[in-house]
N, CA and C of each residue as an Amber inpcrd file, in Angstrom:
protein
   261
   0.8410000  -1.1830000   0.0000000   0.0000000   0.0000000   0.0000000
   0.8820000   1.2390000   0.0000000   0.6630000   2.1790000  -0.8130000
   1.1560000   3.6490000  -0.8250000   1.2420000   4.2940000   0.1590000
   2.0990000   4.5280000   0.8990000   2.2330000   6.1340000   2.2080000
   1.6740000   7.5820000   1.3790000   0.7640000   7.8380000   1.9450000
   0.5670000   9.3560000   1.9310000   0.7960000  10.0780000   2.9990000
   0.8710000  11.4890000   2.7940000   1.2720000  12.5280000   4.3980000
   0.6190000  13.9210000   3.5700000   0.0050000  14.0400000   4.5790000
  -1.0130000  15.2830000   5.2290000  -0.3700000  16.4000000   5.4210000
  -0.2490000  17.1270000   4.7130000   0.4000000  18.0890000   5.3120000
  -0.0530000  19.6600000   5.3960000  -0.8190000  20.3890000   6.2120000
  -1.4320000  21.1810000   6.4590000  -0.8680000  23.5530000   6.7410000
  -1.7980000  23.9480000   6.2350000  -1.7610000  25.0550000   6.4700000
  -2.7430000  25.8450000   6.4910000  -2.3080000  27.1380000   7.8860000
  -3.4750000  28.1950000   7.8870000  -3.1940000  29.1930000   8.0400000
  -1.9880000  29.3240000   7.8640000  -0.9070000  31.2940000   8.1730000
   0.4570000  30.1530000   8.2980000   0.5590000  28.8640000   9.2130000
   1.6900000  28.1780000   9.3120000   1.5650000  27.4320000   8.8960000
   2.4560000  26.4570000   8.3500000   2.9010000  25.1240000   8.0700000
   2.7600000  24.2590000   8.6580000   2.2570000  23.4240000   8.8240000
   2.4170000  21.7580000   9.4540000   2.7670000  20.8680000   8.9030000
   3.9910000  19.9080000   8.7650000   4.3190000  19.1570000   8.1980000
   4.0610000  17.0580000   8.5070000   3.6280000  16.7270000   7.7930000
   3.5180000  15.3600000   8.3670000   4.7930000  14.3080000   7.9740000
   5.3260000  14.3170000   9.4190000   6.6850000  13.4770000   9.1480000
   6.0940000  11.7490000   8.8850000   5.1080000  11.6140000   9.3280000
   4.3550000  10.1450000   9.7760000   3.8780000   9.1530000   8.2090000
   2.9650000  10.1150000   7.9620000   2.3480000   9.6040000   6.8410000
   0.7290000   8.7610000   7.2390000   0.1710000   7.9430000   6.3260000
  -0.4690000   7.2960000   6.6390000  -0.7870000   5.7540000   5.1560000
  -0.4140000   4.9760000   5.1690000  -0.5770000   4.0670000   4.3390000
  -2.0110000   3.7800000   4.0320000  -2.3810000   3.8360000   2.8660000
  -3.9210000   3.9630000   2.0260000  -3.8280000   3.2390000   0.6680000
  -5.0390000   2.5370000   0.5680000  -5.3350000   1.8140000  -0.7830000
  -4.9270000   2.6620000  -2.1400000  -5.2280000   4.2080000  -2.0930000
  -5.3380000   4.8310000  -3.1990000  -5.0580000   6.3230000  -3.4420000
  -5.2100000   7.0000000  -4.3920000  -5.2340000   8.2830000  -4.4820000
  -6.8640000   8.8160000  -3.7580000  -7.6550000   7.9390000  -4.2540000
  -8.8810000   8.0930000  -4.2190000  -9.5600000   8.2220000  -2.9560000
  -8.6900000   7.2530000  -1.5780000  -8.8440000   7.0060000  -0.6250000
  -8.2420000   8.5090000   0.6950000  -6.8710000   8.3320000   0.2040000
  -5.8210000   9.8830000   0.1770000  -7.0310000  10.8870000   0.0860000
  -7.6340000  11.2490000  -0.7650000  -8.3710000  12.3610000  -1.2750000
  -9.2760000  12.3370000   0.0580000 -10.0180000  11.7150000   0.2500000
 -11.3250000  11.1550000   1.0830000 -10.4870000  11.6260000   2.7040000
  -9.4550000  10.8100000   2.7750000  -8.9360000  11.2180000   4.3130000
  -7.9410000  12.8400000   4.4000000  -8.2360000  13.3830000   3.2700000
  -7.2550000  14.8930000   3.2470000  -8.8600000  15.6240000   3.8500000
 -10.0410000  15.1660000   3.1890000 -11.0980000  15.9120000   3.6090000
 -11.7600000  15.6470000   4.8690000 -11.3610000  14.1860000   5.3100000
 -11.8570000  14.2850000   6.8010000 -10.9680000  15.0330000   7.8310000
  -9.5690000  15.2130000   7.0690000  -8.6520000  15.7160000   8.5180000
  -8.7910000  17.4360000   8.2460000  -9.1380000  18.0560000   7.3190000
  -9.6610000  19.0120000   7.2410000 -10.9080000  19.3480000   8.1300000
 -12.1760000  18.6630000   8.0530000 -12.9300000  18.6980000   8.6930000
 -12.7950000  18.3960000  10.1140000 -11.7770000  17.5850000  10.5720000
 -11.3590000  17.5280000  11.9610000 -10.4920000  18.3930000  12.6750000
  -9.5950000  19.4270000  11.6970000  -9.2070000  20.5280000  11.9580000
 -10.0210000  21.9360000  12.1200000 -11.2830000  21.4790000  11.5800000
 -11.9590000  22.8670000  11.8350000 -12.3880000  22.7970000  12.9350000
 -13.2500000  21.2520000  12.7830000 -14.2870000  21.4090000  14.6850000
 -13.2470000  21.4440000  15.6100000 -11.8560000  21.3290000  15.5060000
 -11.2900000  21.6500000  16.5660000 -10.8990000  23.0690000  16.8170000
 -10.7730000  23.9050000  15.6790000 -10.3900000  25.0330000  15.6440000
 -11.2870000  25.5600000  14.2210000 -12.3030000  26.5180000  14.6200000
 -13.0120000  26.8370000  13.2880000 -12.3680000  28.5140000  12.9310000
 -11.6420000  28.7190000  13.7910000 -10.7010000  30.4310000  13.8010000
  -9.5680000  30.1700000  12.9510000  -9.5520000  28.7940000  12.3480000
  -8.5120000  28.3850000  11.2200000  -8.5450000  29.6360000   9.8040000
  -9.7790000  29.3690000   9.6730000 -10.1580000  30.2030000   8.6560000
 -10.6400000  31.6010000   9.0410000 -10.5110000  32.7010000   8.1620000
 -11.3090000  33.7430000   8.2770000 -11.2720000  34.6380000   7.0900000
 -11.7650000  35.6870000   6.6670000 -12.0210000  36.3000000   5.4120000
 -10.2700000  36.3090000   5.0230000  -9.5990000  36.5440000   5.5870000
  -7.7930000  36.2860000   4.8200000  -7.2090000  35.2830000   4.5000000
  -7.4420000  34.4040000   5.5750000  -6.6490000  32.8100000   5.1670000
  -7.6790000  31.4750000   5.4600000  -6.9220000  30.5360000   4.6510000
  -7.8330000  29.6930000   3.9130000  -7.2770000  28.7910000   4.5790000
  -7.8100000  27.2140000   5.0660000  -7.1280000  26.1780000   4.8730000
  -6.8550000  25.1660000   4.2510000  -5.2940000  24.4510000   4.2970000
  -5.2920000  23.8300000   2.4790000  -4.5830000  22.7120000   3.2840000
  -5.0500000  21.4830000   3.0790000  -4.4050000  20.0820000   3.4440000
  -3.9150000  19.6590000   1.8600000  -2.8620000  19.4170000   1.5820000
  -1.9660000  18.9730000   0.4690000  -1.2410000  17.4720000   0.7730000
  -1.7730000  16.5840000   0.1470000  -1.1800000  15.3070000  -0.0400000
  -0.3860000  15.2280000  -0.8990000   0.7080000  14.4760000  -0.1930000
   2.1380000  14.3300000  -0.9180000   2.3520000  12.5200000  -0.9260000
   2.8790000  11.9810000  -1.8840000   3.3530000  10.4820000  -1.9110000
   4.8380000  10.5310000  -1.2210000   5.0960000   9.4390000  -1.2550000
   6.5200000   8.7750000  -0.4320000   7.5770000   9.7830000  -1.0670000
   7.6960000  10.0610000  -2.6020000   9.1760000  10.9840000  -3.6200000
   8.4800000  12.3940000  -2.3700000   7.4920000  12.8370000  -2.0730000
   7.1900000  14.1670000  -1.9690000   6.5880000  15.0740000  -3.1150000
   6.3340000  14.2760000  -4.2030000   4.9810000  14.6000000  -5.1670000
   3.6470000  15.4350000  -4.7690000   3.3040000  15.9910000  -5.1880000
   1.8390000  16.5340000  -4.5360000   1.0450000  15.9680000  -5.6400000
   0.0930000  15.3290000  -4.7230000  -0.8130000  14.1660000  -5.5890000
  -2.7000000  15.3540000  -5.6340000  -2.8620000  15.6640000  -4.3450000
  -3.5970000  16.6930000  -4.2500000  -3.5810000  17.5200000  -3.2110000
  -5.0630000  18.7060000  -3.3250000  -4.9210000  19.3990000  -1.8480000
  -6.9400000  19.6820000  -2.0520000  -6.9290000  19.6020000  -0.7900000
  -8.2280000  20.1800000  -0.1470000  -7.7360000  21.5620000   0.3980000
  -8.8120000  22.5960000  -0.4440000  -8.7580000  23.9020000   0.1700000
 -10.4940000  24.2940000   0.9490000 -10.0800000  24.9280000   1.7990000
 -11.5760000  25.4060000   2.4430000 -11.0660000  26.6750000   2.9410000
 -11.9930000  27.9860000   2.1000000 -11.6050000  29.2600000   2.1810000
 -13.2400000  30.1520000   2.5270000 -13.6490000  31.1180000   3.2420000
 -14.5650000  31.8100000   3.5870000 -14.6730000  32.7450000   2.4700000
 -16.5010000  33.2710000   2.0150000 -16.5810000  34.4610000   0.6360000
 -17.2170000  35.2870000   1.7880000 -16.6900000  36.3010000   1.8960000
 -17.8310000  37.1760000   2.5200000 -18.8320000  37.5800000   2.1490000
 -20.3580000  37.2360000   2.1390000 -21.5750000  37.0350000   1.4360000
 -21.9720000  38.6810000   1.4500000 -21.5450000  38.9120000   2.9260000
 -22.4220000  40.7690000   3.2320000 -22.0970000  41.5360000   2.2140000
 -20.8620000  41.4950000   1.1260000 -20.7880000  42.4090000  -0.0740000
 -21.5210000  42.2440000  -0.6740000 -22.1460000  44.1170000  -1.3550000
 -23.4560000  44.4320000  -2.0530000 -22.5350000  44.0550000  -3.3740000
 -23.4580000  43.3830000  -4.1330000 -23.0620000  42.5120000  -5.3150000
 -24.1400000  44.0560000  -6.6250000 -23.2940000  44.8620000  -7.0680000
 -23.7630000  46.1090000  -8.1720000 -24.7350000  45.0640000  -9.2720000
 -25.6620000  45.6350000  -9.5070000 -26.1770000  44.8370000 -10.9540000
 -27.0160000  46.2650000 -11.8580000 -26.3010000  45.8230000 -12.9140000
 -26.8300000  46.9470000 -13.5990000 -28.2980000  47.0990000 -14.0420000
 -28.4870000  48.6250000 -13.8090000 -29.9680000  48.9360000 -14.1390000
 -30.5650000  48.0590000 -15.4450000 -31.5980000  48.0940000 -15.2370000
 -32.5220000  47.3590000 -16.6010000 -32.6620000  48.6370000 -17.3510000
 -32.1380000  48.1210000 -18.5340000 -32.4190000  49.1510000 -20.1280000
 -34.2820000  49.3930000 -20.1570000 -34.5660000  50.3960000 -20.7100000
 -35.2740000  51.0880000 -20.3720000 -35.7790000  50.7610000 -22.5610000
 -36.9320000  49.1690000 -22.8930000 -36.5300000  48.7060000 -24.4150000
 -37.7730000  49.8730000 -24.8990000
């Protein structure tokens, strides 16, 4: 089975010296988004309108195979729409 490692950011770096051995890319993908999600309920001040958080999976060379990003839109901006033409 393939080693993948987790390796996380939210202003800092976290590096995963450990890894975790997984069936797949497919599988990798699936556990980058649960440890994301287990990084928020532990800390949801991860994120805020400036910084985003991005879990990036790397293989055994140090390849980046993928990344889960989870970033905040601030909705309260008045979104302009132009007047209706007048046919």
């Amino acid at each position: 089975m393939p080693r993948f490692y987790f390796h996380s950011s939210s202003g800092r770096a976290e590096l995963d010296e450990e890894g975790v051995d997984l069936a797949d890319l497919t599988a990798a993908r699936l556990e980058a988004a649960r440890y994301a999600g287990h990084l928020l309920a532990d800390d949801p001040a991860l994120i805020d309108d400036t910084v985003s958080l991005r879990v990036e999976v790397t293989d055994a060379e140090g390849c980046l195979c993928c990344a889960v990003i989870v970033t905040t839109v601030d909705a309260r901006r008045r979104i302009e729409r132009p007047a209706p033409s007048s046919a």
